[in-house]
C-alpha positions in Angstrom: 13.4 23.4 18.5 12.8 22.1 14.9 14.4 24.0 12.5 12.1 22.9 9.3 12.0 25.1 6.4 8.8 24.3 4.4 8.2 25.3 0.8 4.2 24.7 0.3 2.6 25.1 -3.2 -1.1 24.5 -4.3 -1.0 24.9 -8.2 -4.3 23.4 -8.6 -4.0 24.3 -12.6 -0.3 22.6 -12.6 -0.8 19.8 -10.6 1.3 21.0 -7.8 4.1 22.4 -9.9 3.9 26.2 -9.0 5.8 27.8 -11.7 8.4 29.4 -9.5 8.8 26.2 -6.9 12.6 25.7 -8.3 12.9 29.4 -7.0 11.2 28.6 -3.6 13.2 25.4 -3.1 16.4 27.0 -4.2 15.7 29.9 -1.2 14.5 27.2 0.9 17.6 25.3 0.6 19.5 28.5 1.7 17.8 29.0 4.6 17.6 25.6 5.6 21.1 25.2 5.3 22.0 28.6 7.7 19.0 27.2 10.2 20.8 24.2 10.2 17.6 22.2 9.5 15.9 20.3 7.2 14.2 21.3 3.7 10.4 19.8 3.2 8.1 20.7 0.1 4.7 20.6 1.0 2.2 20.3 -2.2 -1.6 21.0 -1.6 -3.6 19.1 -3.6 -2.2 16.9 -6.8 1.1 16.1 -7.7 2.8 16.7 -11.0 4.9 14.3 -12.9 8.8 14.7 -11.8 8.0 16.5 -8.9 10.6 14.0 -6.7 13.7 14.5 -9.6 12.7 18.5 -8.4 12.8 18.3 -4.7 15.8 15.7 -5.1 17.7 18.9 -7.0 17.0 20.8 -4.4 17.8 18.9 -1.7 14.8 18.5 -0.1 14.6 16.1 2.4 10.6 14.9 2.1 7.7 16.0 0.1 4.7 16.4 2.0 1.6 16.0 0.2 -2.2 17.2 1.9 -4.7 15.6 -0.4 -8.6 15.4 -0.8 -10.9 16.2 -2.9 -12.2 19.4 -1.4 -8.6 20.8 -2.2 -9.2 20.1 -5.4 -9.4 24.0 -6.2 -8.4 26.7 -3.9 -11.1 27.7 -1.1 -9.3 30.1 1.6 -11.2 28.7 4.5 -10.1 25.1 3.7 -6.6 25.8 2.6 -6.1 27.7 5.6 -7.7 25.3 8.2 -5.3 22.8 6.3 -2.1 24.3 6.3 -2.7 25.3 10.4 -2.6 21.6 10.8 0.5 20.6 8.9 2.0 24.0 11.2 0.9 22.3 14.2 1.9 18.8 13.3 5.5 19.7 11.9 6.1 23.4 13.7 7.9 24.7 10.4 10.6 27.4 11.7 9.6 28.9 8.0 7.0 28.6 5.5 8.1 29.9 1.8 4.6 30.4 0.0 4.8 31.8 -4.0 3.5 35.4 -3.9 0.2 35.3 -6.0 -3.2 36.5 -5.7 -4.6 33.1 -3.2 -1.4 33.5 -1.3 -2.4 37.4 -0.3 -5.7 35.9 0.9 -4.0 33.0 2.2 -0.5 34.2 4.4 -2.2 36.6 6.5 -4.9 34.2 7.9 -2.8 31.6 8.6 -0.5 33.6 10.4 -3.2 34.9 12.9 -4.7 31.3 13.5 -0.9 29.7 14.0 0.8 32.8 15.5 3.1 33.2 13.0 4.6 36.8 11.4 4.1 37.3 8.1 6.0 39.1 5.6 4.3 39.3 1.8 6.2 39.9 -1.5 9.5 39.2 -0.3 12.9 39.0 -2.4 15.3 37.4 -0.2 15.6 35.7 3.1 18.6 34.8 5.3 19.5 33.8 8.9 21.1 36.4 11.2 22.5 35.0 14.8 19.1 32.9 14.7 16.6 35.8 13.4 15.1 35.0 10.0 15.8 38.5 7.8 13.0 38.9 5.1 14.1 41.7 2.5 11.0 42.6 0.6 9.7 45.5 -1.7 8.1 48.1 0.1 5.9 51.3 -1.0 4.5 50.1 -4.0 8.2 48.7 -5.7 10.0 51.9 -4.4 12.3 50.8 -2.2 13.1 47.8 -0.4 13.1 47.1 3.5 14.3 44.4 5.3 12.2 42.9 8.3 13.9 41.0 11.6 12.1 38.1 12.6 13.0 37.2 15.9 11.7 35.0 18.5 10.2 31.2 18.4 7.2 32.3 16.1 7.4 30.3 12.9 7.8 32.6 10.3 5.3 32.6 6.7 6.9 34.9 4.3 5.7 35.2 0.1 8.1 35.8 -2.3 7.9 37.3 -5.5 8.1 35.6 -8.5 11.5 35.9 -10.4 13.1 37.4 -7.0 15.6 34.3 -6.8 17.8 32.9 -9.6 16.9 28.9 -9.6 20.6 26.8 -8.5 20.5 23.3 -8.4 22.4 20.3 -6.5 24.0 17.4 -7.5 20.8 15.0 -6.5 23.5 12.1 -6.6 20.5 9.4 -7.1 19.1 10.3 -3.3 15.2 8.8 -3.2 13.0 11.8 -1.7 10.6 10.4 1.1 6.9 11.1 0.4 4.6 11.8 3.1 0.9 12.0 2.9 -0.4 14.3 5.7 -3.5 13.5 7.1 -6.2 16.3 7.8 -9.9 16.6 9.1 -11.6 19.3 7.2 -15.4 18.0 8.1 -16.2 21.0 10.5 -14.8 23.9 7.6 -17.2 25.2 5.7 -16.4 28.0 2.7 -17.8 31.3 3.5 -17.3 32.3 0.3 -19.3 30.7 -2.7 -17.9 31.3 -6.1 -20.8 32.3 -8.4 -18.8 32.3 -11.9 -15.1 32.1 -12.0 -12.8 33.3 -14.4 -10.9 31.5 -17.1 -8.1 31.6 -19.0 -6.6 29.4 -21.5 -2.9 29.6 -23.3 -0.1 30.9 -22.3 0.5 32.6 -18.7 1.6 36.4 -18.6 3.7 35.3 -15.8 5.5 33.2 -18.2 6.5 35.4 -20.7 9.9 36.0 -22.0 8.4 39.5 -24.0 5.7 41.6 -22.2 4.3 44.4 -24.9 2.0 47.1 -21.8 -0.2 49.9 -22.6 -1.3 52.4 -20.3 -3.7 56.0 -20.7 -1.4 57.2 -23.4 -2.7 55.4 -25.9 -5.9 57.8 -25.6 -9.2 55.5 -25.8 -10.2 51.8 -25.8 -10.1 51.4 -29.2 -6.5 51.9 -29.8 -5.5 49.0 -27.2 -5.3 47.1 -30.6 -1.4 48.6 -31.2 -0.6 46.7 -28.2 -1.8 43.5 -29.5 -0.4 43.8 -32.4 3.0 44.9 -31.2 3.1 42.3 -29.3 2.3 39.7 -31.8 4.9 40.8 -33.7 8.0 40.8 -31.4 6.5 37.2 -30.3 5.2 38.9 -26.7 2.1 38.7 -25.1 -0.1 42.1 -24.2 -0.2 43.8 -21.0 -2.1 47.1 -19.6 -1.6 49.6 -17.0 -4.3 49.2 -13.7 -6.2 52.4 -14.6 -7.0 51.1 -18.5 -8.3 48.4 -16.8 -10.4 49.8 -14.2 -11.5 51.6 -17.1 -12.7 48.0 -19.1 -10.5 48.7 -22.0 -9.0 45.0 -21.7 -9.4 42.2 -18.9 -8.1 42.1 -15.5 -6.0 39.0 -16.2 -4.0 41.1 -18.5 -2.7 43.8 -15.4 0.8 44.3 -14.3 1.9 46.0 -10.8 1.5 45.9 -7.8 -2.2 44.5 -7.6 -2.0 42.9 -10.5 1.1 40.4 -12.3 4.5 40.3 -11.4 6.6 39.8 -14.5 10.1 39.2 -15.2 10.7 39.2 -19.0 13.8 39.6 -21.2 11.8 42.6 -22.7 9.4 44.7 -21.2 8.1 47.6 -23.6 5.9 50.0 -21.9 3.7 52.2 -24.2 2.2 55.4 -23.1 2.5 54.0 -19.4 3.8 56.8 -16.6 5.6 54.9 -14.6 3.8 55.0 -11.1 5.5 53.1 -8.0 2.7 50.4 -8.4 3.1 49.6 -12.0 6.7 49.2 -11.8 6.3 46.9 -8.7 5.1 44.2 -11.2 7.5 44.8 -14.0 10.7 46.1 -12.2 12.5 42.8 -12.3 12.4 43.0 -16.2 15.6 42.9 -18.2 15.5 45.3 -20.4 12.9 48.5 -20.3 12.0 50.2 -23.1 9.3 53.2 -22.9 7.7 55.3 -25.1 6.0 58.4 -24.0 5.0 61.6 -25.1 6.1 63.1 -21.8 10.1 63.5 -21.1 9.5 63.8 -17.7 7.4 60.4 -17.1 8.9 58.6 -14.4 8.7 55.5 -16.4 12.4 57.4 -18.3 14.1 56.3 -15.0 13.9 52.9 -15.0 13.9 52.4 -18.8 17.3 51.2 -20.6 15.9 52.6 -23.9 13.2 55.4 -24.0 11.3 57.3 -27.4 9.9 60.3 -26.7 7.2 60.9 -28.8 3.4 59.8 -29.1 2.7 56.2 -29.3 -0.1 56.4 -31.7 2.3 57.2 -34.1 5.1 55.7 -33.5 3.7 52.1 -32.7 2.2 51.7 -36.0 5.6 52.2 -37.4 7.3 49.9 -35.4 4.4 47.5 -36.3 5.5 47.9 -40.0 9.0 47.7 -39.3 9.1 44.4 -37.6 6.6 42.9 -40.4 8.9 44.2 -43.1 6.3 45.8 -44.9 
């Protein structure tokens, strides 16, 4: 049977450049390489500039591109009906999708309508006497488990940003083929209707190289501020803790864990957050941990490098001062 591993991305906001498709291609190569099969990137929607130099790195051997204009922006109904027929035109053995928030609505459905399994925020993959072996993080970032994928089923697996460290190929000049795949949408409709959708501008949280999270120990709303400006002043960008924002003390766009961002910074500081198994599933992957809490028992102490114990209303401000040199 074919032996196709497909890495499919749908960036609508980066024109088909998903910020961690060198990571999905460079795990796609991999497990093309131990299927013995062939690598394909399919992009949903527009294409970015350079996209053929990336899948040429990679050794991809074809891009695949599903466009129309009702993929313009990311409708589950749509994307799925699409994506079930590229699956039954090309019968990927697996489908690498980046783990984000439409992938979660996305991966399950599409694995019911093509009978696929499905395996979500996964960290590695590999090839086992035929059986595809997903190792992914399980109960909330606590532990890992590794899942055997046997049979014929295709298999649709999301991994988690930052899981794999990007290696490129020697392209050598090779010309990738690009494929436009042809689909009939007429007879989908969305059953979901948009009313007002969020937006953010700037940078991405995802992106950054210094993460600066608050949680409940900074005591009330108004203080959320210290994180800001923290942050601002090590050249981060501001995080927060799922219960502060349940709790509307800053926007959901802003979360990190296991419902929320997956980061991967050089520095993550976590202020006056406890540590809980779903917080950490979204910053675990940081290099360096650094926590300040007025609790020496926090669990947040275990998987911090550096730790102050102490409270972060005062001690914040000074750190403020410090790094301003006033």
């Amino acid at each position: 049977m074919p032996a196709d591993v497909v890495v499919c991305t749908w960036a609508t906001d980066r024109e088909g450049a998903e910020a961690n498709a060198p990571e999905l291609l460079t795990l796609g190569r991999r497990a093309a390489a131990q299927l013995r099969g062939t690598l394909r990137w399919l992009v949903v929607g527009r294409t970015a500039d350079g996209i053929a130099g990336m899948a040429a790195a990679h050794s991809a051997a074809a891009i695949d591109w599903i466009h129309c204009e009702r993929l313009a922006r990311f409708q589950p109904d749509l994307y799925v009906a699409a994506l079930a027929q590229y699956c039954a035109q090309r019968r990927p053995r697996l489908l690498l999708l980046p783990q984000t928030f439409d992938a979660r609505l996305l991966a399950p459905r599409l694995a019911a309508r093509v009978g696929a399994s499905v395996v979500m925020n996964g960290l590695d993959v590999g090839v086992d006497e035929g059986r595809i072996e997903v190792t992914a993080s399980a109960y909330g970032g606590d532990t890992r488990a590794v899942y055997a994928l046997g049979g014929d089923a295709p298999a649709i697996v999301a991994i988690m940003p930052g899981a794999i460290e990007t290696e490129t190929v020697d392209a050598g000049g090779v010309k990738v083929e690009e494929r436009e795949i042809a689909v009939d949408l007429s007879g989908v409709d969305e059953r979901i209707r948009v009313v007002e959708a969020a937006q953010t501008e700037g940078a991405r949280l995802e992106d950054a190289d210094i993460v600066v999270a608050g949680g409940r120990g900074l005591g009330s709303a108004a203080n959320f501020h210290l994180i800001e400006e923290l942050a601002a002043a090590v050249g981060g960008m501001a995080a927060a803790s799922r219960p502060i924002v349940d709790d509307g003390w800053t926007d959901p766009s802003r979360q990190v864990g296991l419902t929320g961002k997956s980061v991967r910074p050089s520095l993550y500081i976590a202020v006056g957050v406890s540590g809980a198994s779903q917080h950490m599933a979204g910053c675990s992957g940081a290099k360096t941990i650094v926590a300040i809490n007025r609790d020496p028992d926090a669990a947040i102490f275990r998987h911090a490098r550096y730790g102050i114990v102490g409270d972060c209303l005062e001690i914040v401000p000074e750190l403020i001062r410090a790094l301003r040199g006033a």
